[in-house]
C-alpha positions in Angstrom: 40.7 -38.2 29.5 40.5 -36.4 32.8 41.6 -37.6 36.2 39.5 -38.4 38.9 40.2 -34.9 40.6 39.6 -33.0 37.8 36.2 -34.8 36.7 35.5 -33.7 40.5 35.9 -30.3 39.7 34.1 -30.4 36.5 30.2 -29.6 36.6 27.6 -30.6 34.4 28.4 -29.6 30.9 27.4 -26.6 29.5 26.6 -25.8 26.0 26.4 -22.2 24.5 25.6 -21.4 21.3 26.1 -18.2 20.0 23.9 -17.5 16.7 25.3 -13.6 15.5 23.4 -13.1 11.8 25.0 -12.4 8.8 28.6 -13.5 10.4 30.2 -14.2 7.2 33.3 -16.5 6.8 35.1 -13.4 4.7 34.2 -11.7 7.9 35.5 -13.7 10.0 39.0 -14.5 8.7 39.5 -10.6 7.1 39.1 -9.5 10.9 41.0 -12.8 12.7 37.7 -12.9 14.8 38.0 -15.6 17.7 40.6 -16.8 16.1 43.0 -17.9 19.5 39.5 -18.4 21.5 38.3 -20.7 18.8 40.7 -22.8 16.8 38.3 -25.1 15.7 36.4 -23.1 12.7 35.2 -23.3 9.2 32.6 -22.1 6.6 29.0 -22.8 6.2 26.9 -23.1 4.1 23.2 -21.5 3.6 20.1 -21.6 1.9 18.9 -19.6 -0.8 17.0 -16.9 1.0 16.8 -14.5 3.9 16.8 -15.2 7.4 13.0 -15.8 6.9 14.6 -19.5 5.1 17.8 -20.1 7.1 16.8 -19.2 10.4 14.1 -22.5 10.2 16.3 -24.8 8.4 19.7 -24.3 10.8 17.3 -24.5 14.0 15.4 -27.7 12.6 18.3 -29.5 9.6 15.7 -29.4 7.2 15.3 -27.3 3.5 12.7 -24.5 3.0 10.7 -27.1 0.5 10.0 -29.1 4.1 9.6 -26.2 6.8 7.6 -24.5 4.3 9.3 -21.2 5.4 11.2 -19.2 2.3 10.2 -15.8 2.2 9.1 -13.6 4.6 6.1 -13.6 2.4 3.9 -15.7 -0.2 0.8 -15.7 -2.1 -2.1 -16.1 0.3 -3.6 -19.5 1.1 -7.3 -18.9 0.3 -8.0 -15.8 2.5 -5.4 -13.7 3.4 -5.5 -11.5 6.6 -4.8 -8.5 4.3 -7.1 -8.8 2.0 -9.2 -5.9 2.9 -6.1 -3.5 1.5 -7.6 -4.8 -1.8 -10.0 -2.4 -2.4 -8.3 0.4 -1.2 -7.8 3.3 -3.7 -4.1 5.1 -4.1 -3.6 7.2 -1.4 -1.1 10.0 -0.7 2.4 8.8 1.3 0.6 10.3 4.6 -2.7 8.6 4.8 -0.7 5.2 3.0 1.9 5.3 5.9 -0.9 5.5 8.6 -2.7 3.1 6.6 0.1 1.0 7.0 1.0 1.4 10.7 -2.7 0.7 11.8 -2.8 -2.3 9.8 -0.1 -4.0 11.3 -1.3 -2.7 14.7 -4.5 -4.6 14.5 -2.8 -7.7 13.3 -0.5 -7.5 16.1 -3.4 -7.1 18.6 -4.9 -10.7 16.9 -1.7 -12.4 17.9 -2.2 -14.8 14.7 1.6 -14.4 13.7 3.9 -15.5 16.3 7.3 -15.1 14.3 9.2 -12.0 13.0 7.4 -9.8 10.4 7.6 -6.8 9.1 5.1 -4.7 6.0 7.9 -2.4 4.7 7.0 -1.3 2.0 4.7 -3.5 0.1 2.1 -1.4 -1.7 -1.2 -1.8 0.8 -3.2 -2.7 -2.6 -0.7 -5.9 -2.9 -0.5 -6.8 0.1 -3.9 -7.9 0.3 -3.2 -10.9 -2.2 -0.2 -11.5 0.0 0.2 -13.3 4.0 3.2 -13.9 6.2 5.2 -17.4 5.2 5.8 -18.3 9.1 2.9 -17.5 11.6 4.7 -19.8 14.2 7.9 -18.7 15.8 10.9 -21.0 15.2 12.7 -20.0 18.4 10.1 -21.8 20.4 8.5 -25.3 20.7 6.1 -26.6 18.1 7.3 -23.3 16.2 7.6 -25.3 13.1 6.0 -28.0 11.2 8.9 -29.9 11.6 10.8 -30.6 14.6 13.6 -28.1 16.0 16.3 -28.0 18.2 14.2 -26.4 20.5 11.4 -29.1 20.1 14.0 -31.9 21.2 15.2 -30.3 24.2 11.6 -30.2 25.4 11.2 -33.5 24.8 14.7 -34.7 26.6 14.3 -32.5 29.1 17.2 -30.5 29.1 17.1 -27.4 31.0 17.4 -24.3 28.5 17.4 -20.6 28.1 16.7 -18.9 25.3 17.5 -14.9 24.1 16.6 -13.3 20.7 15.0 -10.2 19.1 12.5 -9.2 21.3 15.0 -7.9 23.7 17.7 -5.7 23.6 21.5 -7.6 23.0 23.1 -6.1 25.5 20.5 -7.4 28.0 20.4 -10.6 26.0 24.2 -11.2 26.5 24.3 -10.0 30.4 21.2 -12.8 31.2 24.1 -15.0 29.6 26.5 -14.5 31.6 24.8 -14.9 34.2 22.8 -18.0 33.4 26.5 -19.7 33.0 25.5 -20.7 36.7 22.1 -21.7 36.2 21.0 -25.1 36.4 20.7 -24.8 32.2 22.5 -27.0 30.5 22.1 -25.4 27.0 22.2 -21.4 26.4 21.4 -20.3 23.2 21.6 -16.4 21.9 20.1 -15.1 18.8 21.3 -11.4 18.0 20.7 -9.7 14.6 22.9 -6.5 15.6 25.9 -7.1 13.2 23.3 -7.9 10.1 21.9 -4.5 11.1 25.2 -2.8 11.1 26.6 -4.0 7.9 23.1 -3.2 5.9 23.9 0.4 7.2 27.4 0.8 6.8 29.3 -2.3 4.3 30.8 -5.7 5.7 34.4 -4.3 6.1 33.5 -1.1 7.4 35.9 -0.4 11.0 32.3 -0.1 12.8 32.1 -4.1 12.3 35.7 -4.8 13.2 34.6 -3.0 16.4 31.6 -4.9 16.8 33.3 -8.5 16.7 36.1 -7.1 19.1 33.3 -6.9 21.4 31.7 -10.1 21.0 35.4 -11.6 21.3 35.5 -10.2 24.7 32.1 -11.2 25.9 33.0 -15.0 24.8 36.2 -14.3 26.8 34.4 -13.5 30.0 31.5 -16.1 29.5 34.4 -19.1 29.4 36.0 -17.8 32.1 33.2 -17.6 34.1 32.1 -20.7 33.1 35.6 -21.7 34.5 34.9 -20.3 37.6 31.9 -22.1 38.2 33.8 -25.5 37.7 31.9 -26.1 34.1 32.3 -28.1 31.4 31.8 -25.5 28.6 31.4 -25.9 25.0 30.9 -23.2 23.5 29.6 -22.6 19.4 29.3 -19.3 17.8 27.7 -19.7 14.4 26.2 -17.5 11.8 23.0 -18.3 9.3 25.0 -16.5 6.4 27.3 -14.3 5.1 26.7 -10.6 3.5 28.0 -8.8 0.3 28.4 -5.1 -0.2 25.6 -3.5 -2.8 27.7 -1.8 -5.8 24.9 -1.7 -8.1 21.3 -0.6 -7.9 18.1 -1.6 -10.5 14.9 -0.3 -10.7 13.6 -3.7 -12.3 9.7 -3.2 -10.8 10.2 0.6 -12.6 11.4 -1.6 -15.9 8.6 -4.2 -16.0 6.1 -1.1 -15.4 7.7 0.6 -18.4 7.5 -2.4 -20.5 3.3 -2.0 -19.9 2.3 -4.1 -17.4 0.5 -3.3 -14.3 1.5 -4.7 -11.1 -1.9 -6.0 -9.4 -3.7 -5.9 -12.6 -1.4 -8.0 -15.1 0.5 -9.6 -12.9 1.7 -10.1 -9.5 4.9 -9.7 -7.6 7.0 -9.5 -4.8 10.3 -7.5 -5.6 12.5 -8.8 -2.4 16.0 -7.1 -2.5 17.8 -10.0 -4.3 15.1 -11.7 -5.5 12.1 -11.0 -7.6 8.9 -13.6 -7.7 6.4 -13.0 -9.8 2.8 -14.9 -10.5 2.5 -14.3 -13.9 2.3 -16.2 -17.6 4.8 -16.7 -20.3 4.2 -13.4 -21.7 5.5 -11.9 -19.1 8.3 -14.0 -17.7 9.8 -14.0 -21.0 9.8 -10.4 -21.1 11.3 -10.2 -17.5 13.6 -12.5 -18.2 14.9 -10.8 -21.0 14.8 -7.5 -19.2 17.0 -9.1 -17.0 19.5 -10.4 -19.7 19.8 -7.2 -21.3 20.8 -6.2 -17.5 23.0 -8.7 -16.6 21.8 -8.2 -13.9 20.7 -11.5 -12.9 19.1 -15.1 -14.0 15.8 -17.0 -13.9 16.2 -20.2 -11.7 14.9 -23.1 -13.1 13.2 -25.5 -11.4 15.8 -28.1 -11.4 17.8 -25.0 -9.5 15.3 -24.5 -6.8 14.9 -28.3 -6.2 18.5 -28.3 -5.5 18.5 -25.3 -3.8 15.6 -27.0 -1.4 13.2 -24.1 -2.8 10.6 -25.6 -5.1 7.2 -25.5 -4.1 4.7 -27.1 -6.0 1.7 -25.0 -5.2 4.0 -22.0 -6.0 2.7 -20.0 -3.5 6.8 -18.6 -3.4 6.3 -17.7 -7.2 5.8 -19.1 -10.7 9.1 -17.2 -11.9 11.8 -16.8 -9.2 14.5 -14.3 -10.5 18.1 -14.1 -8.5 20.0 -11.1 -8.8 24.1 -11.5 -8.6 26.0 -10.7 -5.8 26.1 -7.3 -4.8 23.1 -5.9 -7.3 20.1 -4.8 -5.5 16.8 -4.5 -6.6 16.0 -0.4 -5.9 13.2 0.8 -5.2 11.7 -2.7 -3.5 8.8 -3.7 -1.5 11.5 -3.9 1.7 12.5 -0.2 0.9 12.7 2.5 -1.6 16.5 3.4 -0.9 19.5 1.3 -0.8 21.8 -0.4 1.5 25.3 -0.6 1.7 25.7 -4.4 2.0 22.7 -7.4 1.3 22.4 -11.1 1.4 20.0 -13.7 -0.2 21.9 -14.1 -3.2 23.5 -17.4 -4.4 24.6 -19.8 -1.6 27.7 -20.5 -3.4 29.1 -17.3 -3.7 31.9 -16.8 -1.5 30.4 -14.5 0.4 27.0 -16.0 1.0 28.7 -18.3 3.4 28.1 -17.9 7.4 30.6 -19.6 10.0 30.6 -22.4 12.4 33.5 -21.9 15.3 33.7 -23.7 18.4 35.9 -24.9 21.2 34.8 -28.5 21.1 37.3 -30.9 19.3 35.5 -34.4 18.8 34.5 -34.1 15.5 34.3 -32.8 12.0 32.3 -29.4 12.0 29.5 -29.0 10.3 29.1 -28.2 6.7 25.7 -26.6 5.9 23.3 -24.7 7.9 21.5 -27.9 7.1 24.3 -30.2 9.7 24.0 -27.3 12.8 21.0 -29.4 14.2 22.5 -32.4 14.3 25.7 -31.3 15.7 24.4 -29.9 18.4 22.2 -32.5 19.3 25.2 -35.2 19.6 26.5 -32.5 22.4 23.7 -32.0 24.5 24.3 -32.9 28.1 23.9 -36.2 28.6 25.6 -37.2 25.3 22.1 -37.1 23.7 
């Protein structure tokens, strides 16, 4: 308890939360990050998926199967905005690219999808039976079709500020510091430079040990100042997963084209990274599947899996078959790119590896567990004891 000076000296409470992607728990303790600043720390868990599924379920405590929000992408819902790219013939890599680059121009200019999306490199011919999972943007209110964090500070009226993607980090992190004196009573930060990083160069790579040396000293400065302004800050830096370096590469959409099937005309599919869904019969998910085996490069999920994972979808718009690779295969060439990377996530949640972080300076309870808790957690420590 504090005295009756010091609660005079205290302003309102402050909440930060610091959301860095792909900061892994391996990460974390291989490189001692935060460890003095924050003592109170543990590993968290994910969902299976990309940041396309955790990024909704840690900003709103629910599973993909209720957000609706897996993959980036899924089978179109009647129409899809795409469809167009149907009847287009095979073009050369020039016209397809420009193809491609108009295409999500115009879409852009209709403003339909609000959230983060990107074409890669889905065949245009494909992509036409294909739309974007998320057309709302979770980071803002009424983002989701379930309720967020975000959601629930509108609705208690807590003062907020918000910084992600569409700008720069190192502008994102200055507006921080310097909201610490704002009449905000929650700051939140979204920054997907380390994912970035690691995809290029490998999770223990000195390049990332540099990186979180500089995060370390930002938090530094933003509790000091928070000091200085006579706050009550608690402070949470948390991650949505972890990441695994790549040491093998497969061609599996090169495979299933060998075997004689035609993507588009026997079959559909959406070769993610880790992951391959296909829309398909028994045919040819028993011949994946034992393409796979003879592979070992990875398993088909049942559906007992996915409903545990929080990933069955009954309309399968996500897939009929849902094939997970194992940590630190990737699927090469993909529809996300035709090289690969040195480090990926997305692949089982229980893999050491697949697991984010949760660290904090607050002390008043036990931290949170899953991705799935974060909500909740920081709910209970909104100003105002909400």
């Amino acid at each position: 308890m504090r005295s009756n000076e010091e609660a005079l000296k205290v302003g309102r409470p402050l909440l930060i939360v610091f959301l860095i992607d792909a900061l892994g728990w391996e990460i974390v303790e291989r490189f001692g990050f935060c460890r003095d600043l924050l003592s109170r720390r543990a590993p968290l868990g994910t969902v299976l998926g990309y940041s396309s599924a955790a990024i909704p379920s840690l900003l709103s405590g629910a599973p993909p199967s209720a957000h609706k929000a897996w993959a980036m992408w899924r089978l179109a819902k009647g129409n899809s905005p795409f469809g167009f790219l149907r009847a287009l013939p095979r073009m050369p890599h020039p016209l397809e690219w420009r193809t491609r680059w108009l295409t999500r121009r115009i879409t852009d200019r209709r403003g339909k999808i609000k959230g983060y999306y990107d074409l890669y490199e889905i065949p245009l011919r494909v992509l036409g039976h294909f739309d974007v999972a998320e057309h709302g943007d979770p980071y803002q209110p009424g983002g989701l079709p379930v309720e967020t964090i975000f959601d629930r500070l509108v609705a208690e009226r807590v003062p907020y500020r918000m910084w992600y993607y569409h700008t720069p980090e190192a502008e994102n992190m200055q507006a921080l510091f310097n909201a610490v004196d704002s009449e905000a009573g929650v700051l939140f930060l979204y920054t997907p430079e380390l994912d970035a990083l690691m995809h290029r160069v490998g999770v223990f790579d000195h390049s990332v040990e540099r990186k979180l040396r500089g995060y370390e000293r930002f938090l530094r400065s933003v509790i000091e100042r928070g000091g200085g302004c006579h706050r009550d800050v608690t402070l949470c830096v948390l991650s949505d997963h972890g990441m695994t370096d790549v040491h093998t590469t497969v061609d599996l959409w090169g495979e299933v084209t060998k075997a004689g099937y035609r993507l588009g005309r026997d079959y559909l599919a959406f070769y993610d990274s880790t992951m391959a869904r296909f829309w398909c019969g028994d045919a040819i998910r028993d011949r994946v599947a034992a393409l796979l085996q003879d592979a070992d490069a990875g398993r088909l999920l049942s559906e007992e899996e996915l409903a545990a994972y929080g990933c069955l979808f009954e309309d399968h718009s996500y897939g009929n078959a849902i094939f997970l690779l194992h940590p630190g295969i990737m699927i090469v060439p993909s529809f996300m790119g035709k090289v690969g990377l040195a480090a990926m996530h997305g692949y089982d949640p229980a893999d050491r590896y697949s697991m984010g972080c949760f660290l904090t300076t607050d002390t008043t309870e036990d931290l949170p567990g899953s991705i799935l808790d974060v909500k909740r957690y920081l709910l209970a420590r909104l100003p105002g004891g909400r």
